[in-house]
TORKOL-4160 file (C-alpha; in steps of 0.2 Angstrom, whole numbers, padded with zeros to 4 digits, m for minus):
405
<pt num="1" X="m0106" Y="m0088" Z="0017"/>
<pt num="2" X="m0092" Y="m0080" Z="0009"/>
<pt num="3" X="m0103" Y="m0067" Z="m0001"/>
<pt num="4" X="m0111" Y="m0062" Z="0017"/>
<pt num="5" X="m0096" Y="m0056" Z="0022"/>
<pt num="6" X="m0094" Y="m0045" Z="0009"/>
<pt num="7" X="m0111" Y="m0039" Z="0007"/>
<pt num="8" X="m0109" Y="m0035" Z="0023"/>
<pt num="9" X="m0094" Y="m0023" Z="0022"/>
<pt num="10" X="m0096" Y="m0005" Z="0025"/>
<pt num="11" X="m0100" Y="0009" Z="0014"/>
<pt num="12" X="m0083" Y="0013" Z="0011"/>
<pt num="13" X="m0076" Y="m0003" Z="0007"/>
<pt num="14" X="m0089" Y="m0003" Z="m0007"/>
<pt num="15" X="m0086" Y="0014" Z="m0013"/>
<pt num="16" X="m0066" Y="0013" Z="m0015"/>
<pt num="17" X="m0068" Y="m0003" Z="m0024"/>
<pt num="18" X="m0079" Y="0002" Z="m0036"/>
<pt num="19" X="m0065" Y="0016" Z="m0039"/>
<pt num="20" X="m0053" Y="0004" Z="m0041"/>
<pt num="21" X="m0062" Y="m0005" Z="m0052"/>
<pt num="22" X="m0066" Y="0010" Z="m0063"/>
<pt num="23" X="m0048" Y="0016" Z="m0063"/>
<pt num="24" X="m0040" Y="0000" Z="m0068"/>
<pt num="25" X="m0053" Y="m0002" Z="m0080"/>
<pt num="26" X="m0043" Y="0014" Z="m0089"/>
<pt num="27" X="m0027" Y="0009" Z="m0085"/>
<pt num="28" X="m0027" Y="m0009" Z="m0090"/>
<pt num="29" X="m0036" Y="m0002" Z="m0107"/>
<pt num="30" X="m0018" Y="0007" Z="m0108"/>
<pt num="31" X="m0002" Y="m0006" Z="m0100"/>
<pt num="32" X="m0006" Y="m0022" Z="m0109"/>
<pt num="33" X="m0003" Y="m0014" Z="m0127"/>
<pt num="34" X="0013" Y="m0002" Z="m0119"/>
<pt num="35" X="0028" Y="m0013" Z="m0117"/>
<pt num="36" X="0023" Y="m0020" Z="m0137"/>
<pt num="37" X="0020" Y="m0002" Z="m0141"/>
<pt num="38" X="0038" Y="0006" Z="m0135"/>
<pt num="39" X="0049" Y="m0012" Z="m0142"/>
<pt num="40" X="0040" Y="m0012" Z="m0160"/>
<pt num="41" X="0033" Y="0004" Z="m0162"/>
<pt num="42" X="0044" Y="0016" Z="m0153"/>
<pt num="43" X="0061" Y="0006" Z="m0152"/>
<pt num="44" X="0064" Y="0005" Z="m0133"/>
<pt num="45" X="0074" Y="m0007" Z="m0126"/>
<pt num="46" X="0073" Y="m0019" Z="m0114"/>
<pt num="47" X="0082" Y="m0009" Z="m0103"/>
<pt num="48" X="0074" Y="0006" Z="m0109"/>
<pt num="49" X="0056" Y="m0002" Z="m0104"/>
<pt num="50" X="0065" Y="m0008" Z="m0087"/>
<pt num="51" X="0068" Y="0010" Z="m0083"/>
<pt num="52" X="0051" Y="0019" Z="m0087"/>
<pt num="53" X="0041" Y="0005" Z="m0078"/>
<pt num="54" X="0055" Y="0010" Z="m0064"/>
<pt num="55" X="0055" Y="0027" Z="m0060"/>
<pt num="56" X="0036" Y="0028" Z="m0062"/>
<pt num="57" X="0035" Y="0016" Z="m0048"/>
<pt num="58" X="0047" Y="0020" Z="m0038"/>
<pt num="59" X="0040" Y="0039" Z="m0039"/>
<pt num="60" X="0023" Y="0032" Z="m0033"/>
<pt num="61" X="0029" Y="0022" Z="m0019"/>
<pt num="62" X="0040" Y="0037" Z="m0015"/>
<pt num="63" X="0025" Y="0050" Z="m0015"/>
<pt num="64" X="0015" Y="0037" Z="m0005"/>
<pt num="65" X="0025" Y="0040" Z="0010"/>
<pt num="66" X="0023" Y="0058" Z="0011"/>
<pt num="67" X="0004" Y="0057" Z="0008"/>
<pt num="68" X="0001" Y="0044" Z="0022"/>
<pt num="69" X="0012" Y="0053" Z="0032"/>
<pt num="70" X="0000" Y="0070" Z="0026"/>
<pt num="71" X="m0018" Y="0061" Z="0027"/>
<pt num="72" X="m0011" Y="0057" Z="0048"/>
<pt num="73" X="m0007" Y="0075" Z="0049"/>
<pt num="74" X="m0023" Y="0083" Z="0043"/>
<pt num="75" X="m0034" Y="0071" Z="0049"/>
<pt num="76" X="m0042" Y="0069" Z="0032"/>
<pt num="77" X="m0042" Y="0055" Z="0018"/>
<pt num="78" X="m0053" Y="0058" Z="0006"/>
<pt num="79" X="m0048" Y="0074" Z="m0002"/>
<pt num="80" X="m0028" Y="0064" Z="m0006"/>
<pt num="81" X="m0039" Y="0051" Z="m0013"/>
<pt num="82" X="m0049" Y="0063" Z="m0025"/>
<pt num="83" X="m0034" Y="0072" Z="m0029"/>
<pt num="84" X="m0024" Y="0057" Z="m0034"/>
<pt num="85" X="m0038" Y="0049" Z="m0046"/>
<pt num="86" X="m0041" Y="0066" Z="m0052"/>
<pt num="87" X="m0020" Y="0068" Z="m0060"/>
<pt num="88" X="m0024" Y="0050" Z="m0067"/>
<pt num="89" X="m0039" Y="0055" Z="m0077"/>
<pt num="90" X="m0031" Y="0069" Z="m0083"/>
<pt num="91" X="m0013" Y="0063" Z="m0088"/>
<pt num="92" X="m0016" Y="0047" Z="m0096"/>
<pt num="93" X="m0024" Y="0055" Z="m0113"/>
<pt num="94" X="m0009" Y="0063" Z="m0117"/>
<pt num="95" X="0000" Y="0044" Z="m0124"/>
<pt num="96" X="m0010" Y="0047" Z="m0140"/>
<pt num="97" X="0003" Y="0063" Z="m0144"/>
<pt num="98" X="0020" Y="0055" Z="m0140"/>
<pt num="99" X="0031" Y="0051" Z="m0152"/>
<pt num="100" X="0047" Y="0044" Z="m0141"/>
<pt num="101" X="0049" Y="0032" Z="m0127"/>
<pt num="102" X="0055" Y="0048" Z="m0117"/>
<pt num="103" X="0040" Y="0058" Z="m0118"/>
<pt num="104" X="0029" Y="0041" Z="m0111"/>
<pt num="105" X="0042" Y="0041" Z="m0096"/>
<pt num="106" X="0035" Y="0059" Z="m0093"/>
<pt num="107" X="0017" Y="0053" Z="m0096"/>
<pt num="108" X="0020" Y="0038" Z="m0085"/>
<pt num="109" X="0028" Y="0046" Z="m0071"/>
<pt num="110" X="0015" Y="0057" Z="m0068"/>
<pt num="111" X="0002" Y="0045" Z="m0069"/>
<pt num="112" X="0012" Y="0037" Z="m0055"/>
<pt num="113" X="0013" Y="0054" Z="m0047"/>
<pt num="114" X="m0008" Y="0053" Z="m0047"/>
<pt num="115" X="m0004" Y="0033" Z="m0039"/>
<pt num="116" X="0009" Y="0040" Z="m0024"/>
<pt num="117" X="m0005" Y="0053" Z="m0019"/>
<pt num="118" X="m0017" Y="0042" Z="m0016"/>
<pt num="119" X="m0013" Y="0027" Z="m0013"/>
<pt num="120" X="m0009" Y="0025" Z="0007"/>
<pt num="121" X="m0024" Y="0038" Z="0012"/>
<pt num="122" X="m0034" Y="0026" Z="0003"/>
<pt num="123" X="m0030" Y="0012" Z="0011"/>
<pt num="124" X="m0029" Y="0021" Z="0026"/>
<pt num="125" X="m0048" Y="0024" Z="0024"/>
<pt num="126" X="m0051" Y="0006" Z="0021"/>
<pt num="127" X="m0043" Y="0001" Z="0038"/>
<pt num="128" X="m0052" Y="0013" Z="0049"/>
<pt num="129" X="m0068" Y="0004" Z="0044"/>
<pt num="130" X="m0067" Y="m0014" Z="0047"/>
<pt num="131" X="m0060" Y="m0023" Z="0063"/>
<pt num="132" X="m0046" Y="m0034" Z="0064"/>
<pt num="133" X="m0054" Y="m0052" Z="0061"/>
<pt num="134" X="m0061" Y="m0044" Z="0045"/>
<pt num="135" X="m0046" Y="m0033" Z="0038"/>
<pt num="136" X="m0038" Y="m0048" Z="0026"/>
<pt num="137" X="m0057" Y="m0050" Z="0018"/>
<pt num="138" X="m0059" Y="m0031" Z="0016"/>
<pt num="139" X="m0043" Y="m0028" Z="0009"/>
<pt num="140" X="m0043" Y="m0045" Z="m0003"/>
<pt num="141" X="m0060" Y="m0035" Z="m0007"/>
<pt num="142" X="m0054" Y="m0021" Z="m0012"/>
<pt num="143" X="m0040" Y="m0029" Z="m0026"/>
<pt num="144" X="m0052" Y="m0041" Z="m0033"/>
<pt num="145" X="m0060" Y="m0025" Z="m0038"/>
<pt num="146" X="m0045" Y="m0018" Z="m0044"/>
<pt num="147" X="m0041" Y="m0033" Z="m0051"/>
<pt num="148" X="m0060" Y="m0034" Z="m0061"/>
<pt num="149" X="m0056" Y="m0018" Z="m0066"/>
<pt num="150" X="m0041" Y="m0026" Z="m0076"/>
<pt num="151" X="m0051" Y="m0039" Z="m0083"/>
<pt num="152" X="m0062" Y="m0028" Z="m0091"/>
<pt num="153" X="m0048" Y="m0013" Z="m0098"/>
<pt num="154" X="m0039" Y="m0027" Z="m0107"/>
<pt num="155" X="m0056" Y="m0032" Z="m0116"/>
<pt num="156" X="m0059" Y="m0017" Z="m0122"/>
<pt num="157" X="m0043" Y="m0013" Z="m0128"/>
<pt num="158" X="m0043" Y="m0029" Z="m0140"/>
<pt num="159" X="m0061" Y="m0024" Z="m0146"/>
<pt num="160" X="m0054" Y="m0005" Z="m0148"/>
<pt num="161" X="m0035" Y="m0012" Z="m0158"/>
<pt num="162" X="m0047" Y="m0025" Z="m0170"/>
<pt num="163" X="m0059" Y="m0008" Z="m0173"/>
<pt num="164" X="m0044" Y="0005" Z="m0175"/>
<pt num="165" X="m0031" Y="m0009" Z="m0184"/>
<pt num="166" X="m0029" Y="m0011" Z="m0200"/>
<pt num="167" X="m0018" Y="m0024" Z="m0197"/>
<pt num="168" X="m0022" Y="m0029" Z="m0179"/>
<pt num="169" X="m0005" Y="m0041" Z="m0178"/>
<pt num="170" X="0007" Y="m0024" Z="m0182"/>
<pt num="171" X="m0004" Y="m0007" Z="m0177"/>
<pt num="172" X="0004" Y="0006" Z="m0183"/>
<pt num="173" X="0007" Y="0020" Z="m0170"/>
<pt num="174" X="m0005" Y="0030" Z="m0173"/>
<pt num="175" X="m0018" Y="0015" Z="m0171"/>
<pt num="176" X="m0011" Y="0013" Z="m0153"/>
<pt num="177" X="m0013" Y="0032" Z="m0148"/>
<pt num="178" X="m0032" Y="0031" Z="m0152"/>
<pt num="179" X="m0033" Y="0016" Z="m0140"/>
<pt num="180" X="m0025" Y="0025" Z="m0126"/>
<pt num="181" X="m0035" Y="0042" Z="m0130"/>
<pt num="182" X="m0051" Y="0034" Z="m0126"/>
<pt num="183" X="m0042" Y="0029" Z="m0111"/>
<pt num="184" X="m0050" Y="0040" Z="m0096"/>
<pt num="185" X="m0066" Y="0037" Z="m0098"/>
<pt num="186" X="m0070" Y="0026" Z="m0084"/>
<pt num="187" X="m0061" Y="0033" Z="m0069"/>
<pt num="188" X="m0071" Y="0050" Z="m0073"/>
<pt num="189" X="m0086" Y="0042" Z="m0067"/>
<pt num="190" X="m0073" Y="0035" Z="m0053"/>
<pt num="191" X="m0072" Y="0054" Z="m0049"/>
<pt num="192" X="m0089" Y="0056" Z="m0045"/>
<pt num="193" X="m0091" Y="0040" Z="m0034"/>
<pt num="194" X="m0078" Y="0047" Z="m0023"/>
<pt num="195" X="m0085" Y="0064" Z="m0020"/>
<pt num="196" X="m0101" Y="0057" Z="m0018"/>
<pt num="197" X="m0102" Y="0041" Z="m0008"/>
<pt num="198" X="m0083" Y="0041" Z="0002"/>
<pt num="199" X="m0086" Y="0046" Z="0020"/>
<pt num="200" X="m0073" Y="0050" Z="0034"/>
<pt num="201" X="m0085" Y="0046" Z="0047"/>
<pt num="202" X="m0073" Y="0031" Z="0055"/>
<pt num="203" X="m0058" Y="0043" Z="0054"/>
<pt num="204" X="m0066" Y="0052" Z="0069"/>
<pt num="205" X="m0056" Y="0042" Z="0080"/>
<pt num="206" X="m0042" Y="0045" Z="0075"/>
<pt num="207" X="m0031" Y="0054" Z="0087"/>
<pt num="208" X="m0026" Y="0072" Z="0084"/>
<pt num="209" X="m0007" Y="0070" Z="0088"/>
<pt num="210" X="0000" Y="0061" Z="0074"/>
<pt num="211" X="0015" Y="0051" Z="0073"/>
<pt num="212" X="0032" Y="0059" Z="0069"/>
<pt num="213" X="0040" Y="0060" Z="0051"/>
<pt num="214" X="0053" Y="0045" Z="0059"/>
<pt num="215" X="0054" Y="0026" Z="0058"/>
<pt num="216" X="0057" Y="0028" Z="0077"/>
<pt num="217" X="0040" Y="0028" Z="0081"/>
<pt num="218" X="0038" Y="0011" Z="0076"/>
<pt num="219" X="0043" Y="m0005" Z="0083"/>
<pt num="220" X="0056" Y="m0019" Z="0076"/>
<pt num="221" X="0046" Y="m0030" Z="0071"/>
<pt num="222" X="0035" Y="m0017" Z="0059"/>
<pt num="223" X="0054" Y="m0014" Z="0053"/>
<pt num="224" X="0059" Y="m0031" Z="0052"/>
<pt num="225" X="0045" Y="m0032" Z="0039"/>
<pt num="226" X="0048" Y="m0017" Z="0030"/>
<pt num="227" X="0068" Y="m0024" Z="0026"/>
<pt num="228" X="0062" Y="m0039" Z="0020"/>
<pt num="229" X="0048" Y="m0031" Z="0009"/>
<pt num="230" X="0061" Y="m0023" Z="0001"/>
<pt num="231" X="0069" Y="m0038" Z="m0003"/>
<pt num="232" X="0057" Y="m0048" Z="m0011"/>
<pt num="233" X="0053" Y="m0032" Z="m0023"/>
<pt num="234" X="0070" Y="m0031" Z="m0029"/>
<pt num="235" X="0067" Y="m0048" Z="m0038"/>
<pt num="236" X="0048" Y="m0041" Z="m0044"/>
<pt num="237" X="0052" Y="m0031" Z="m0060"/>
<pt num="238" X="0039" Y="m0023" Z="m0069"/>
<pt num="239" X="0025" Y="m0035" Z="m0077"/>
<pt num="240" X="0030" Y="m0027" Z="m0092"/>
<pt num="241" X="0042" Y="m0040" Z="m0096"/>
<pt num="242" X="0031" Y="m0055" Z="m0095"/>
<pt num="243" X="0022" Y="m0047" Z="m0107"/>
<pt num="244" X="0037" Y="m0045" Z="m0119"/>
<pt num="245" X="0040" Y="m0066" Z="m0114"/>
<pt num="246" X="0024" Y="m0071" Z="m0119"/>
<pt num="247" X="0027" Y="m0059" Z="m0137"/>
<pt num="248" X="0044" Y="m0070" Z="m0137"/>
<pt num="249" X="0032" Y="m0088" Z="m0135"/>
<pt num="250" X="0021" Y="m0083" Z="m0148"/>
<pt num="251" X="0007" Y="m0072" Z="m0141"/>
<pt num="252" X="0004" Y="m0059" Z="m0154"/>
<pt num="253" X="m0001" Y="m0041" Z="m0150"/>
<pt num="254" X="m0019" Y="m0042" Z="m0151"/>
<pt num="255" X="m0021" Y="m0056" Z="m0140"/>
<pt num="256" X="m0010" Y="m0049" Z="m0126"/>
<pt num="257" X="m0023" Y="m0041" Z="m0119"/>
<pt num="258" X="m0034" Y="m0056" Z="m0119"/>
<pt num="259" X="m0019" Y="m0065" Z="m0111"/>
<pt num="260" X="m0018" Y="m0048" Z="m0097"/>
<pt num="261" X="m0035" Y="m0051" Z="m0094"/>
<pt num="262" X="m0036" Y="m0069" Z="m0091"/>
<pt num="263" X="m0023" Y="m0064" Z="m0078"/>
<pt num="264" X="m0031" Y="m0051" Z="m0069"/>
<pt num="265" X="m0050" Y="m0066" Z="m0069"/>
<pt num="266" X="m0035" Y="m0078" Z="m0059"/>
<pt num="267" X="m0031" Y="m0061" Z="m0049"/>
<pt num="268" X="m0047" Y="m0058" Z="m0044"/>
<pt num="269" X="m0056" Y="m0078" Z="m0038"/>
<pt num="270" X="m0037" Y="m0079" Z="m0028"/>
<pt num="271" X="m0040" Y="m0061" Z="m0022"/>
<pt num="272" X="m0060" Y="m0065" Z="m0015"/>
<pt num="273" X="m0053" Y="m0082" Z="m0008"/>
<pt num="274" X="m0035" Y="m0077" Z="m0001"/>
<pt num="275" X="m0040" Y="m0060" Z="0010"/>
<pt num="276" X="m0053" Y="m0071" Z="0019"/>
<pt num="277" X="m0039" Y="m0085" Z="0021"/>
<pt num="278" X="m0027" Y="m0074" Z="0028"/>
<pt num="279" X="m0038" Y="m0070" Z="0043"/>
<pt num="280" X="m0041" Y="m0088" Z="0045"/>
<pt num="281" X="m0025" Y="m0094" Z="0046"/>
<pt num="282" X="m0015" Y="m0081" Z="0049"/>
<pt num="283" X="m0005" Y="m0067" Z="0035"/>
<pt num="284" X="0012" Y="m0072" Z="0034"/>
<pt num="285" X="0008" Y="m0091" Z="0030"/>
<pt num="286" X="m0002" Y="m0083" Z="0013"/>
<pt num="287" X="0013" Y="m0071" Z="0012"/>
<pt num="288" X="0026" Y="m0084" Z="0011"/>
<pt num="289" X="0015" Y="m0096" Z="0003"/>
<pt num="290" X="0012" Y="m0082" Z="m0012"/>
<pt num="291" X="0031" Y="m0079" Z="m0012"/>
<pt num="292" X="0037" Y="m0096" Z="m0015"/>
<pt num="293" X="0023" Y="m0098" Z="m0029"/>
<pt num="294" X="0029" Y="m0081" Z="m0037"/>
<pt num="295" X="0049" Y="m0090" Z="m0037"/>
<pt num="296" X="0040" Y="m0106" Z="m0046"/>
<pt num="297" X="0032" Y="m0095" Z="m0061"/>
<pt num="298" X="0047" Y="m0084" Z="m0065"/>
<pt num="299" X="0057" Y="m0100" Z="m0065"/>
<pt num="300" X="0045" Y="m0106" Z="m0078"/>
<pt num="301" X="0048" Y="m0090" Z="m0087"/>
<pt num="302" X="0065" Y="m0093" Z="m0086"/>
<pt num="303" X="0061" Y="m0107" Z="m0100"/>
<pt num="304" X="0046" Y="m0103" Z="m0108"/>
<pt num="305" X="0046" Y="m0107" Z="m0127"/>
<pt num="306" X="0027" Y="m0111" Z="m0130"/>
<pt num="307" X="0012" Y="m0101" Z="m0128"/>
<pt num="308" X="0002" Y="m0112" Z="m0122"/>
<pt num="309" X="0015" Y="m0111" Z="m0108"/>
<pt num="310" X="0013" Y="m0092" Z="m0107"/>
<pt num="311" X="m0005" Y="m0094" Z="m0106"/>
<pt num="312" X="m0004" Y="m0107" Z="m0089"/>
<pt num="313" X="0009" Y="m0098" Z="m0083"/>
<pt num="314" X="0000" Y="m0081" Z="m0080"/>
<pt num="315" X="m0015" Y="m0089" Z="m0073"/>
<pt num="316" X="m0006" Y="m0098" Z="m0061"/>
<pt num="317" X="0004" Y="m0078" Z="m0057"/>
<pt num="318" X="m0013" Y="m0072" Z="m0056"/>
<pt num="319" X="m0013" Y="m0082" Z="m0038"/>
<pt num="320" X="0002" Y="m0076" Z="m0031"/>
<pt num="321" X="m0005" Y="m0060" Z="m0031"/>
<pt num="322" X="m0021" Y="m0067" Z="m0021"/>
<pt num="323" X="m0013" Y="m0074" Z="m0008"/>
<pt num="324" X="m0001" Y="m0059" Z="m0006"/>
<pt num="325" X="m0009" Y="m0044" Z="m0008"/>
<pt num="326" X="m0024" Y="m0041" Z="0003"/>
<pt num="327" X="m0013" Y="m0052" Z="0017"/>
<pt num="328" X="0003" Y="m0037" Z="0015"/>
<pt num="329" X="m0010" Y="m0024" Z="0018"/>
<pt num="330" X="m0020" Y="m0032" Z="0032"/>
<pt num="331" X="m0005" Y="m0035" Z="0041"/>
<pt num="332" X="0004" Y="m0018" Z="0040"/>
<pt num="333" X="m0016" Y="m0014" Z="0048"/>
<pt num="334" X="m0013" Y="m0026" Z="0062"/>
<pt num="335" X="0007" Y="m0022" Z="0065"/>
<pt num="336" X="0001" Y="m0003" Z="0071"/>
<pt num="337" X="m0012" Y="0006" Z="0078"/>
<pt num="338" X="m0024" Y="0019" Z="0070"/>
<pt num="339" X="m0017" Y="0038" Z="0073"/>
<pt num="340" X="0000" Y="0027" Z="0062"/>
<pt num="341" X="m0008" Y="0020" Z="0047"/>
<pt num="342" X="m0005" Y="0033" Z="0034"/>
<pt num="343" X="0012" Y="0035" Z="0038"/>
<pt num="344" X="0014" Y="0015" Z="0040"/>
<pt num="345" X="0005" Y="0011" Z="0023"/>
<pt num="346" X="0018" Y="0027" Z="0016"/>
<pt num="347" X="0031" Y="0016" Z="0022"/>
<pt num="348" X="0026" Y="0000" Z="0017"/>
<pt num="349" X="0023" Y="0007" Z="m0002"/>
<pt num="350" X="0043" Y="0015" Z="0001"/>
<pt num="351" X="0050" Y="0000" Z="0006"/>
<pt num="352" X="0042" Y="m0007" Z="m0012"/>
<pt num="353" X="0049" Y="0008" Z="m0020"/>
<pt num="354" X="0064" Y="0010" Z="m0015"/>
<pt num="355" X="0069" Y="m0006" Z="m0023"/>
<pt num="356" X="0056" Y="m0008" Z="m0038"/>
<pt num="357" X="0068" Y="0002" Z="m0051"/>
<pt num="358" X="0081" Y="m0006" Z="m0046"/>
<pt num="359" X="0072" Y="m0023" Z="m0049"/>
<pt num="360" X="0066" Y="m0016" Z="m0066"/>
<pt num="361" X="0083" Y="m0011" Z="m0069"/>
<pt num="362" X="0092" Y="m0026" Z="m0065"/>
<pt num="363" X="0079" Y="m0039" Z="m0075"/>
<pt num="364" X="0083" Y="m0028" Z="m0089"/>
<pt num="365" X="0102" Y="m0027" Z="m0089"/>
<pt num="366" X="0102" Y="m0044" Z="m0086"/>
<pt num="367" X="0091" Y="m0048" Z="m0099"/>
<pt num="368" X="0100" Y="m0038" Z="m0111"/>
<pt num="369" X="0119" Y="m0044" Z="m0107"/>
<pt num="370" X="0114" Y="m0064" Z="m0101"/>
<pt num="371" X="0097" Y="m0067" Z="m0109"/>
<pt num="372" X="0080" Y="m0068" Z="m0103"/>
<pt num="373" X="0083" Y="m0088" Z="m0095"/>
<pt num="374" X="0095" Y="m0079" Z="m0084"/>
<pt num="375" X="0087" Y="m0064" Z="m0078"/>
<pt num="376" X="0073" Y="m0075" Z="m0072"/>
<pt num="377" X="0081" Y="m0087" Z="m0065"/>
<pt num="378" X="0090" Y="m0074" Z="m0054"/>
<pt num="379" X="0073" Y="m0067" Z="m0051"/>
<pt num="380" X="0067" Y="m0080" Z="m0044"/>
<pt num="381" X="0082" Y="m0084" Z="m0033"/>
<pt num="382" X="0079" Y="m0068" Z="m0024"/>
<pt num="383" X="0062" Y="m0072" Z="m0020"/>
<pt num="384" X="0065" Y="m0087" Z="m0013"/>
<pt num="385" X="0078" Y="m0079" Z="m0001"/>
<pt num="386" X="0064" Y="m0065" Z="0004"/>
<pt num="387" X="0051" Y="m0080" Z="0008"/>
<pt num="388" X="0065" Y="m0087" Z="0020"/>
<pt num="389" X="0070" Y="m0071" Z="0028"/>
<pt num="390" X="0049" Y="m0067" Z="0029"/>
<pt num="391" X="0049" Y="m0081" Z="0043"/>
<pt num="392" X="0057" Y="m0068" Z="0055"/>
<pt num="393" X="0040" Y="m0058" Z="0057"/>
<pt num="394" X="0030" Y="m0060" Z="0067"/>
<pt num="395" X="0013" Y="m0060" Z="0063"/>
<pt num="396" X="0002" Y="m0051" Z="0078"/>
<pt num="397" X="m0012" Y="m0057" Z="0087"/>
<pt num="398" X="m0028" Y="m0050" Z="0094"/>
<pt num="399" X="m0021" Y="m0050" Z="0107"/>
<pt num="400" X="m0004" Y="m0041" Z="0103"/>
<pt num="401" X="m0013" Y="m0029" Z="0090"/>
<pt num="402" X="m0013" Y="m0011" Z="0100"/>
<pt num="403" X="m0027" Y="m0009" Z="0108"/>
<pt num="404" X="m0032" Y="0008" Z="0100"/>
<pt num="405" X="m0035" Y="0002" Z="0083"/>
């Protein structure tokens, strides 16, 4: 039953998440191996790591506001969609010439630049094709794509590190940067998905007056949820550091993609089953469900010594991501109607963003000045506060959803 209703998702749907697939396929090739690369190879710190992972996703969630604002405005979606994959594929080669952490800041950030630009258009695009009682399915669609996309990136990156390695337990630098040159393949072949099979049939009806550049033109309750938003990212600090955790429990480098891509099978089963759950039994019971899960697992990082314990642990992240994701999306769909989406996505991504370096940031220092338990533990904390303040949204019905979406 489940697979008829995504068989039966529209064009679209299919098309985008194949894209996804294809660009976190590249990208996942690269961010399992990174952190490892900067702290051994390069010499970044903790904080140093915290900061890079920062400002590249706060630049993205930044950029995502002004090009869901800008895809409202023109009308159009699938040329900020094209553009954005297009930096992407172009940007990412360029880690196998750095020779500082600085310079794969500048790589990264614009990479994330490629992220901001197409982000909400995209999943803008998504919404105008699916109705309300289907969004949580389309959207928990579209990440377990994503998410395949980062099974498959990590595999390839071990079978490239044991080919290119000498010594696949301590690559040299030069070993990494022939990994991450091969790198963009995939979302290449994304480009040609996009120009050939995207439509924007289902954006004709959306109105020709767009919204504002102002929060005023939304309600309180689509602000209420932005604020809280904001505070449960400033306890989710870049992955990054799990990845250095499960170094510390005794993963070595060669197997942390394997690890990476274990996480992102668990992301994708909890992606396929939590969308559809979300339009069953509503999305803030998966929100705050996923939240309280996410607290559970960073408090386990908090004591992780084993790595066995750092392999169960990421399987059982790999669920918050399932339950949350596709249920945040679909509900920023339902709190607002069509000719707002862009802009609303932009400002759901900037309520992440403004908060996400800061999260990086503070993980880091924390880490650097208390240890690792602590920074978790304060993580995890925070997450927990989130969850309690997420029961103050209200979560729409059909029959509250505006009637023009």
């Amino acid at each position: 039953m489940l697979w008829k209703n995504y068989k039966n998702l529209p064009r679209n749907v299919w098309a985008l998440s194949f894209v996804s697939l294809l660009n976190d396929t590249s990208s996942e090739i690269i961010y399992p191996l990174l952190p490892t690369f900067l702290a051994l190879s390069l010499g970044a710190s903790p904080l140093a790591i915290g900061a890079i992972e920062g400002i590249a996703e706060t630049t993205a969630s930044i950029l995502k506001l002004f090009s869901g604002y800008l895809s409202d405005r023109l009308n159009s979606r699938k040329s900020l969609v094209f553009i954005g994959y297009a930096l992407a594929s172009v940007t990412r080669p360029f880690l196998a010439f750095v020779s500082n952490w600085e310079q794969v800041l500048f790589v990264r950030l614009t990479d994330r630049v490629g992220k901001g630009i197409r982000g909400a258009p995209r999943d803008a695009l998504l919404a105008a094709e699916v109705p309300h009682e289907k969004r949580g399915l389309a959207f928990g669609f579209n990440r377990a794509a994503d998410h395949l996309g980062a099974v498959f990136g990590p595999i390839i990156a071990s079978i490239l590190l044991w080919i290119y390695a000498r010594n696949p337990d301590n690559p040299t630098v030069s070993e990494y940067q022939n990994v991450f040159l091969l790198a963009s393949i995939p979302i290449v072949f994304g480009l040609f998905v996009i120009i050939f099979f995207v439509k924007e049939d289902g954006e004709s009806e959306i109105k020709q007056t767009a919204p504002k550049f102002s929060l005023k033109e939304f309600d309180a309750n689509f602000k209420r949820f932005l604020l809280v938003i904001a505070l449960f990212t400033l306890s989710n600090s870049s992955d990054a550091f799990l990845l250095l955790r499960a170094r510390d429990a005794g993963i070595s480098p060669p197997l942390l993609p394997i690890l990476w891509m274990f996480l992102h099978l668990s992301k994708v089963i909890s992606s396929l089953i939590g969308g559809s759950l979300s339009d069953k039994f509503g999305r803030k019971k998966l929100i705050f469900s996923g939240w309280v899960l996410y607290a559970l697992v960073y408090l386990g990082f908090a004591f992780v010594s084993e790595a066995w314990q750092a392999w169960t642990l990421f399987l059982i992240y790999g669920i918050y991501f399932g339950l949350t994701e596709g249920a945040e999306k679909a509900l920023v769909a339902d709190l607002v109607s069509q000719e707002k989406r862009g802009t609303a996505f932009g400002l759901y991504n900037l309520a992440f963003g403004v908060t996400v370096f800061p999260a990086s940031l503070l993980l880091g220092g924390i880490w650097n000045w208390f240890g690792a338990s602590a920074a978790f533990i304060f993580s995890a904390g925070l997450s927990i506060l989130a969850a309690i303040f997420l029961l103050s949204v209200s979560n729409p019905t059909k029959e509250t959803e505006p009637v023009n979406s």
